[in-house]
N, C-alpha and C positions, 0 to 999 in steps of 0.2 A: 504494500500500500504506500503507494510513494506522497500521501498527506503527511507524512510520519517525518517531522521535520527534524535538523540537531536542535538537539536541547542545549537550551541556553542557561546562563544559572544568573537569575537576578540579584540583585543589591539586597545582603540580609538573609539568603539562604546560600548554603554552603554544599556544593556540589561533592558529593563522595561516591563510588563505588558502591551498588548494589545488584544483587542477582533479584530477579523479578521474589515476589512473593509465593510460598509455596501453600494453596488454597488450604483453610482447614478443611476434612470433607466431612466435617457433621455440622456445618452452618450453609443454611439455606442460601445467605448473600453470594456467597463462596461459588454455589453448586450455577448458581443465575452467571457470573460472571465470567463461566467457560461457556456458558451457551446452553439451552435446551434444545429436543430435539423436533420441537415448533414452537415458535414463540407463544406466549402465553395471554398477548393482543396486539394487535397492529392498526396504523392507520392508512388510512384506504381514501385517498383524494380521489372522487369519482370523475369529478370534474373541472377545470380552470374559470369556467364560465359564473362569474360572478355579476351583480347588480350593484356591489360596492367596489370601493376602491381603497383599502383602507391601507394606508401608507408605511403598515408595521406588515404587512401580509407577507408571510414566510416564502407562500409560492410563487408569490408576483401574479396572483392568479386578476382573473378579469373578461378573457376572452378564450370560448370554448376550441380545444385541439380538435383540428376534424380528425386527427391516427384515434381518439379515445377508444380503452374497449369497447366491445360494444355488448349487447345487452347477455346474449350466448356463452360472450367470452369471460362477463363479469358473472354470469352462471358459473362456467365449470369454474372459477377460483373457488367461487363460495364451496362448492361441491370439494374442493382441495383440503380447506379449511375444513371442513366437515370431516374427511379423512382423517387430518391430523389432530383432529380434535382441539383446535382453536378456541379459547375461553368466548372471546367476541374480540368485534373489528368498532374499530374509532373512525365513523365516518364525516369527510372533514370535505372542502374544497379549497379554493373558490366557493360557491355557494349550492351543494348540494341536492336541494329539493327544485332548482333549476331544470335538473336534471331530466327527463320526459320521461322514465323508467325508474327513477329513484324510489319512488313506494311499492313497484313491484319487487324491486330487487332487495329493501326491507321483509320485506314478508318472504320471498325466496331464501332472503340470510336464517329468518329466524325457526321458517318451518324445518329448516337444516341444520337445527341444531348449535346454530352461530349467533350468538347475542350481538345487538346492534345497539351503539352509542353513538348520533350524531351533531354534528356541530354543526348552529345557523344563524344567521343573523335574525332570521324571526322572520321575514318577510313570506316565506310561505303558511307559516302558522295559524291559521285562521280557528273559530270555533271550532267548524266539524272537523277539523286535521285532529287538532287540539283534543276533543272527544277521543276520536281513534284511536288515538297514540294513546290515552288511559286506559282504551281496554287492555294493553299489551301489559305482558308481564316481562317480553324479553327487548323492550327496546327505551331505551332512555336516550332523554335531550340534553341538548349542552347551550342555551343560545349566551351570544356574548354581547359582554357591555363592556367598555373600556375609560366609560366615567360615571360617576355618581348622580352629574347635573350634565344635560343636553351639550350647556355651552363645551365642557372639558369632552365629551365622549365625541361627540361628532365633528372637533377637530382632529382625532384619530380618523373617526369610521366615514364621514360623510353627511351631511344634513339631511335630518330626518331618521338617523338611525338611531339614536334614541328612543324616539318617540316606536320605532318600529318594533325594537325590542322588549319596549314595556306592554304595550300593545297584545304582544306574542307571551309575554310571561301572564298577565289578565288572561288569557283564554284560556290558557294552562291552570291557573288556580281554576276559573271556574269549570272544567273539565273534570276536577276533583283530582289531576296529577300531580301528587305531590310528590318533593323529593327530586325533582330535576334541577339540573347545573346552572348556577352563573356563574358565567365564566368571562374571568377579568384577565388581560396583561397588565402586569404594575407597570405603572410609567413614571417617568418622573412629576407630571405633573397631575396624578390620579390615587399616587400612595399615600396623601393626608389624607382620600377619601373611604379608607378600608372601614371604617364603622358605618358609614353609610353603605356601602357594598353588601354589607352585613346586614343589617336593617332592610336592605331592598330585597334580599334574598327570603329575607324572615318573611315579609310581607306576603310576598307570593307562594311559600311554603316550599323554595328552593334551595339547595347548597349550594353556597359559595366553593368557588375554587379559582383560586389565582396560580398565574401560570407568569412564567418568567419572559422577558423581551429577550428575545433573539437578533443579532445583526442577518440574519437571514432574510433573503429573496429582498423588498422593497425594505425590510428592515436596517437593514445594511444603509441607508440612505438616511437613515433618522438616528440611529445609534446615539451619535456622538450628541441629541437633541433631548432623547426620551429616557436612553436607560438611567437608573438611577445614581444619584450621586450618593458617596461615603457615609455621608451621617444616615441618609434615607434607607442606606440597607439596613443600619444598626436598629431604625423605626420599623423596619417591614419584621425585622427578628424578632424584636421584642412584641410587634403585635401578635404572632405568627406563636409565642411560647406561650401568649396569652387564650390565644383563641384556636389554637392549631387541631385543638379534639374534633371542635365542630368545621374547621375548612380543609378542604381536599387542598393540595398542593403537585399532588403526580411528584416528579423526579424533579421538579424545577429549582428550588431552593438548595440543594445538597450541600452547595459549595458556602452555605451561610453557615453548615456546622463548626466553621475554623472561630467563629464566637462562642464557640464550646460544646457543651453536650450535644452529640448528633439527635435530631426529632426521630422519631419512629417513622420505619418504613422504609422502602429501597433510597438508602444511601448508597447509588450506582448508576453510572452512566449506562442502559442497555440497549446502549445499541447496536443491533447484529447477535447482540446476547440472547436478549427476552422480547425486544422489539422491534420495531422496521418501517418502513413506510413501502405503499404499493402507490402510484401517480397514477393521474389517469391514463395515460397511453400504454401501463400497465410497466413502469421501470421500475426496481425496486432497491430501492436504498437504505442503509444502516440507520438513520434516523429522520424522522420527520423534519429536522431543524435543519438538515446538512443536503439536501436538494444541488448537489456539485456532484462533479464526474468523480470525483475524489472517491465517494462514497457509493458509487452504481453497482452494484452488485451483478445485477442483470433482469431478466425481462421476462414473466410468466408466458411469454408467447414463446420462449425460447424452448427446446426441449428438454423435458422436465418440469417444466411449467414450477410453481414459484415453491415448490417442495424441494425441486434439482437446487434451487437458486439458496434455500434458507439452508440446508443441507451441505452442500460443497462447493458454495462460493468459495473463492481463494482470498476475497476481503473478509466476509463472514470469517472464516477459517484463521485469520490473522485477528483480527480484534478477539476468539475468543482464547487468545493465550493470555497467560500471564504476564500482565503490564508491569513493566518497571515506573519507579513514579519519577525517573529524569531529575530535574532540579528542583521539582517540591517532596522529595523523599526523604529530607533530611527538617522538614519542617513536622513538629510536633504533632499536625494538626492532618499531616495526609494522610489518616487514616480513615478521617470523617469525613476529608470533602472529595478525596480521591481526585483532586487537581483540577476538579471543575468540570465544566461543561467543554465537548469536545465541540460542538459546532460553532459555539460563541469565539473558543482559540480561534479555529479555522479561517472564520470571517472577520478578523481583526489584524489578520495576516501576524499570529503570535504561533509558536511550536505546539504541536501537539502532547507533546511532551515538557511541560512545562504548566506554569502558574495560570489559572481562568483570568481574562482580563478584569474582572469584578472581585479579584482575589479579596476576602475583607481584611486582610492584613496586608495589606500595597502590595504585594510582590510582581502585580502584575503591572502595575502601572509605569516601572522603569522599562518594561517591555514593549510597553506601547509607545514609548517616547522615541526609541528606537524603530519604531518602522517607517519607512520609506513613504508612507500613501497610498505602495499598492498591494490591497487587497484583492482575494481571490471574487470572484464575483458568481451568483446563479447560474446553474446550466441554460436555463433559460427563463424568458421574461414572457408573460401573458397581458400585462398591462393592455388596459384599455386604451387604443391608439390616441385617442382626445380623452380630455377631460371628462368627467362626466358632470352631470351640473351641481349635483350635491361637493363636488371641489373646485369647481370654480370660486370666484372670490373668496378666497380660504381665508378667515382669522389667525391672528395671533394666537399661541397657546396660553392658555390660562393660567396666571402664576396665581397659584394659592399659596394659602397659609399655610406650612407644613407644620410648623411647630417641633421641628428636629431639634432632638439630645444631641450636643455633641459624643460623638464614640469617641470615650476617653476610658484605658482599661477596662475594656469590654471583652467578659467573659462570661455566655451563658448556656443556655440551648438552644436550636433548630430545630425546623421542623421540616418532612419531605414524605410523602405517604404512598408513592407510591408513581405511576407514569401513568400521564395521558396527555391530551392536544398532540402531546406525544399520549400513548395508550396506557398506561399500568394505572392510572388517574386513580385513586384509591385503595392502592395496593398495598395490603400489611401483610408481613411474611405472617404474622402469627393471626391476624383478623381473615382473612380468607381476600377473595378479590371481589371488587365494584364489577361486576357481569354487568352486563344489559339490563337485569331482573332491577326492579326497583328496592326489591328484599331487602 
């Protein structure tokens, strides 16, 4: 896997010799970070074709691929998944229920056995959808908001998606569905709004689940604007050790366990491990976040179809060895954060082997002062060719109140429960997994 860059050794950690770690084999984490022999959920972008345009979108999604599977071929995966006995699929786009086939191929997933979780902006969610979807016991919703108040979220997502979202979660309570997702990216200017997040989720009888910004796909263009600053992560811990019982997290947070005690749940990067992404034109890659040739495993149309690909890919096959931790091996703390997120290195043009650019003890930061400007960029871009009009004359972002502690000897615990947006989204090694089922 030539992503596997030299490891560099930051200012404050001290580079020494080490042979990879040799897994305990009576710890679950352990047994997840050589690989299983199907992952355990994945996510499944059906489509690129979106109705928003929202400037953090990992896939650059916006305009439908005409290569997409197509309805036959998104059969036999499910029927694959069926085989291997796949817990369920995280279905995600661009925008989903766009889709002309997408409620058949719900109900195809589920009468086979495969629980279905999907993510939306809410736009198709109407009463009678809303109805439906309650009678199901194997299909849950995920829709997203990425501010508390109109003005902060629809300079992310686009105007009117606010209102679209709240709209979609109203028809959901009154459906009597409770227990489905809001699902936030923290931003920088959305993290003073985590108790209203909370509150909006209560209201409608939903769980919150915040998921982490990615420099990914259009993300990568806002980074340096939205992700969060130093003190704001030290606020997102401390909310997160407060309230972590009741919010889902997936695998996003890991790398905040270097403020101490790791949260419960996969502390672990899996990808190519336990998870993966399928695109729509059917490519499939190590992680949802990392959409680069870097991470292409190969292609369910290929022969062997996506069993050959999760089974004896030579990336797969390489990520599930035993990783050295390069230049954060000698820092007290990589055992908790395990170096961070590998997509966020990747797109920040930092080693993979080395410190997360959001390290919460700088190490990463001397690393980023050091690069050049050029970063690796998406395999490809679906953006919508013009504007659309909900971005036209776009506002200023909203600076609110944060009300940030400085991080000053900050040492406490984290939280991370498990993967989704990437998939494992409420995953406790010892609590069982967030299926499809509402249970």
């Amino acid at each position: 896997m030539t992503a596997v860059l030299e490891p560099a050794t930051p200012a404050g950690l001290t580079q020494k010799p080490s042979k990879p770690p040799t897994p305990s084999p009576g710890r679950l984490v352990d047994k997840f970070a050589l690989g299983l022999d199907a992952p355990i959920c994945l996510t499944w972008e059906l489509t690129y074709a979106c109705n928003l345009a929202c400037v953090h979108c990992l896939s650059s999604s916006g305009r439908r691929d005409p290569r997409e599977l197509t309805t036959a071929e998104a059969e036999a995966v499910i029927d694959e998944l069926e085989r291997m006995q796949v817990f369920y699929v995280n279905i995600g786009g661009g925008e989903p229920t766009v889709r002309p086939d997408f409620w058949h191929l719900v109900d195809y997933a589920t009468e086979h056995h495969v629980g279905v979780k999907f993510s939306t902006n809410g736009v198709r969610i109407n009463r009678e959808v809303a109805e439906r979807l309650a009678k199901s016991d194997y299909v849950d919703v995920q829709i997203s908001l990425d501010g508390a108040t109109a003005e902060v979220n629809d300079y992310v997502r686009g105007a009117g998606s606010y209102d679209t979202a709240m709209r979609a979660m109203q028809n959901m309570k009154d459906a009597g569905f409770t227990g489905f997702k809001l699902s936030v990216v923290v931003t920088r200017q959305n993290v003073g709004q985590l108790d209203e997040f909370k509150a909006i989720a209560d209201r409608y009888g939903a769980q919150l689940r915040l998921t982490r910004l990615r420099p990914s796909g259009r993300g990568a263009d806002v980074w340096d604007e939205l992700h969060l600053l130093a003190p704001q992560q030290k606020q997102l811990y401390d909310w997160l050790v407060a309230n972590g019982e009741e919010v889902l997290t997936g695998d996003s947070f890991f790398h905040l366990a270097a403020f101490g005690d790791s949260l419960p749940g996969l502390n672990l990067c899996g990808a190519g491990r336990v998870v993966c992404l399928i695109d729509p034109v059917g490519d499939v890659y190590a992680c949802p976040f990392a959409i680069h040739d870097e991470f292409l495993a190969g292609n369910v149309r290929d022969q062997g179809g996506f069993k050959g690909v999760w089974q004896t890919s030579e990336l797969f096959q390489e990520l599930r060895q035993p990783q050295s931790g390069g230049a954060c091996s000698s820092c007290q703390f990589f055992d908790s954060c395990r170096g961070g997120c590998m997509a966020a290195k990747f797109f920040t043009g930092l080693p993979l082997d080395g410190p997360d650019p959001e390290c919460v003890r700088g190490y990463g930061e001397s690393l980023l002062e050091a690069v050049d400007g050029v970063t690796p960029k998406p395999s490809g871009d679906h953006s919508h060719k013009n504007p659309l009009r909900s971005q036209k004359n776009k506002k200023k972002p909203v600076a609110l109140t944060l009300g940030v502690r400085p991080a000053i000897g900050v040492v406490s615990a984290p939280p991370a429960r498990g993967c989704d947006e990437n998939p494992l989204a409420g995953f406790s090694p010892t609590a069982g997994l967030e299926t499809g089922s509402r249970a």
